[in-house]
C-alpha positions in Angstrom: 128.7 30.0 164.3 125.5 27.3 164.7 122.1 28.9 164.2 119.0 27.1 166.4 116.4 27.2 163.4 114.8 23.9 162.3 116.0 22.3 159.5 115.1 20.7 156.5 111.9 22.9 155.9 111.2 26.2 154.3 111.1 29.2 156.9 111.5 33.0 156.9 114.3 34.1 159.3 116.0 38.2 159.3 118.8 37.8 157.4 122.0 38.5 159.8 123.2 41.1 157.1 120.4 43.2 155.2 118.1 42.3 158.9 115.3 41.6 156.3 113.1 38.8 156.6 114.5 36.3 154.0 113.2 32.7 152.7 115.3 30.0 154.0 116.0 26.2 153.8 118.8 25.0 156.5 120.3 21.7 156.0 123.1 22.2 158.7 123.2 24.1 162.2 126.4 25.3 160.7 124.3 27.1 157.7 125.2 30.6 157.3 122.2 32.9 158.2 123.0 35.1 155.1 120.7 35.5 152.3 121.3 34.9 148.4 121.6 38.7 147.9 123.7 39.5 151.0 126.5 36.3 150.8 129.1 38.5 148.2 129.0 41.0 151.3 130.9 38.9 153.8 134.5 40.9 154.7 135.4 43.8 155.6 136.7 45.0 152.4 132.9 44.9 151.2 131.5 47.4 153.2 130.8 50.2 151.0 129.2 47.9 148.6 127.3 46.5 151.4 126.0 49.4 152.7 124.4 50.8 149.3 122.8 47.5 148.3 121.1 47.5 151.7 119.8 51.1 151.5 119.0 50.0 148.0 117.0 47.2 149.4 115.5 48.9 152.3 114.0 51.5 150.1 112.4 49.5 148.0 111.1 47.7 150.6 109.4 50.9 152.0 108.0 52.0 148.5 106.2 48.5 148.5 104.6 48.8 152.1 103.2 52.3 150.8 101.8 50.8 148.1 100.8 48.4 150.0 99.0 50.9 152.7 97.6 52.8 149.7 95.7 49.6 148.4 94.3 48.5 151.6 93.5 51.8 152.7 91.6 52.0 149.4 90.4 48.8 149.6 89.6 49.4 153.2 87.4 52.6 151.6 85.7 50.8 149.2 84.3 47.6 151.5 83.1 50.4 153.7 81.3 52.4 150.8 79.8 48.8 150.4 78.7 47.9 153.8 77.0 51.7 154.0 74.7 50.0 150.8 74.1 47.0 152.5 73.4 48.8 156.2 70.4 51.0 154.3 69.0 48.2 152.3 69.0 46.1 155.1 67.0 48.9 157.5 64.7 49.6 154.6 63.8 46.0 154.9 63.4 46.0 158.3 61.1 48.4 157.9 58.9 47.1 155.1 59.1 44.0 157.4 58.5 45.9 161.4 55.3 46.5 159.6 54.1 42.9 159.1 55.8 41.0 162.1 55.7 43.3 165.0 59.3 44.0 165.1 60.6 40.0 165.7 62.2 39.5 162.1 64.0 43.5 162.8 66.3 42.1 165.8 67.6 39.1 163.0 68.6 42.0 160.6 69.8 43.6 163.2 72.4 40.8 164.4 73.0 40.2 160.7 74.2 43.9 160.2 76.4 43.7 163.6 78.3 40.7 161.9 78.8 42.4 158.9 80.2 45.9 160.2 82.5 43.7 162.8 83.8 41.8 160.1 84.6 44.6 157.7 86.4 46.4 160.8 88.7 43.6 161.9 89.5 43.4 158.0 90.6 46.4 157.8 92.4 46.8 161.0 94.4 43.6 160.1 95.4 44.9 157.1 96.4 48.4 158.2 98.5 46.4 161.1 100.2 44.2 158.4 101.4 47.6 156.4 102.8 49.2 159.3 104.6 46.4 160.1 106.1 46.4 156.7 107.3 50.7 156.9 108.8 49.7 159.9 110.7 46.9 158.9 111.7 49.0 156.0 112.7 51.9 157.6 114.2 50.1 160.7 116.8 49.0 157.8 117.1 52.5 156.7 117.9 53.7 159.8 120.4 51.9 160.7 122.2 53.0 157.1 121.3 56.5 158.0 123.0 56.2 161.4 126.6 55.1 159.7 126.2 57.6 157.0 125.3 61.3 157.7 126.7 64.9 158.1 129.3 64.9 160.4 131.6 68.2 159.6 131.5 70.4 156.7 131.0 68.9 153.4 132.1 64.7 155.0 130.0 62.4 156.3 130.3 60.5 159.5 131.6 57.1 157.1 134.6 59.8 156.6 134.1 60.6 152.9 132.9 63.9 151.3 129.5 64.0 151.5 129.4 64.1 147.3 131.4 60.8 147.4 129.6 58.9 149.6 127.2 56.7 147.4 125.1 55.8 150.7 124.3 59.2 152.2 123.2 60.6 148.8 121.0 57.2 148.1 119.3 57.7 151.4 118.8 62.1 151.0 115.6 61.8 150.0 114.0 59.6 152.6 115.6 61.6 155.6 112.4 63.3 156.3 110.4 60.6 156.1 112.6 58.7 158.5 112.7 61.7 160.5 108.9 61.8 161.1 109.0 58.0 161.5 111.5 57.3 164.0 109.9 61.2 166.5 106.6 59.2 165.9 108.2 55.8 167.3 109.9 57.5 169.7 106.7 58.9 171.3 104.8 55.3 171.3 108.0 54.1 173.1 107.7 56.1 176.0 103.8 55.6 176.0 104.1 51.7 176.1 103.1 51.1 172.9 103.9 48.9 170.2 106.9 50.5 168.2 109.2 50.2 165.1 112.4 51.0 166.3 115.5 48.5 166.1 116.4 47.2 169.2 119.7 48.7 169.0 118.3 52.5 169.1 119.6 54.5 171.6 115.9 55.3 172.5 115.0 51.2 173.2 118.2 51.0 174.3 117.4 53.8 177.6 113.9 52.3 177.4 115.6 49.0 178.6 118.1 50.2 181.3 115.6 51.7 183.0 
């Protein structure tokens, strides 16, 4: 099948396996849209290994965003630690300098310190967007693993395996939670017309859209 993404040039397009964002360089509209990682997946008969490599993948992915929200968030603390320095030096020098000009030099300060504290909020609300974006990415991906493999009968798994045999549903155990809590938390910004995480292709977007 043809793709429609430029050619010739380096772009980042969701892989049409894995669904992650992936670097690419197209020469042909005939290219495959399949990442390095993902092309030994192609075929049926590849499933299983598919399907772990991608939880694999998606999991990491998440443990970077959280990192990554941990470092801005900290980061985020630390320029406003620093802009709560600067905001008292600067009033104790409008003060010192009220005295002497009547209050004209105060509304510059003033204007100066507005700049600042908008600057150090968009910062910070840029980077918080950017690492929500990535969780969701990641556990988008780790939904979609979790919907093909999980507790269907006693002791099997919806894939049709024993629950102890099946390599995906134990990699993915100990993020269930935190999916859980995810996807009720996306769930509810759905229905209030927000901006959400969840895949297009779950069942909550999918009543979303029919109505």
């Amino acid at each position: 099948m043809t793709h429609a993404h430029p050619l010739h040039v380096d772009v980042e397009v969701a892989c049409l396996c894995c669904l992650a964002p992936q670097p690419f360089h197209f020469t042909s509209l005939s290219d495959q849209v399949v990442c390095l990682t993902c092309v030994h997946h192609i075929g049926a008969e590849k499933s299983e290994r598919r399907d772990l490599e991608h939880v694999r993948l998606w999991a990491a992915r998440w443990a970077i965003a959280q990192n990554a929200q941990r470092e801005y968030t900290a980061e985020t603390d630390a320029l406003l630690i620093a802009r709560d320095i600067e905001l008292t030096a600067l009033r104790d020098h409008v003060a010192e300098l009220s005295a002497i000009v009547a209050g004209q030099f105060s509304a510059g300060i003033d204007g100066v310190r507005v700049l600042l504290q908008n600057d150090l909020v968009k910062r910070a609300e840029r980077n918080t967007e950017l690492a929500r974006r990535q969780i969701d990415w990641a556990m988008a991906g780790i939904w979609r693993i979790a919907a093909l493999h999980h507790d269907a009968a006693a002791s099997k798994c919806s894939c049709g395996r024993s629950v102890g045999s099946c390599a995906e549903s134990t990699a993915i155990d100990s993020l269930r939670q935190a999916l859980g809590d995810w996807e009720k938390k996306n769930v509810l910004l759905l229905q209030g017309g927000r901006r959400h995480g969840l895949p297009a292709d779950h069942p909550a977007a999918l009543a979303q859209r029919i109505r």
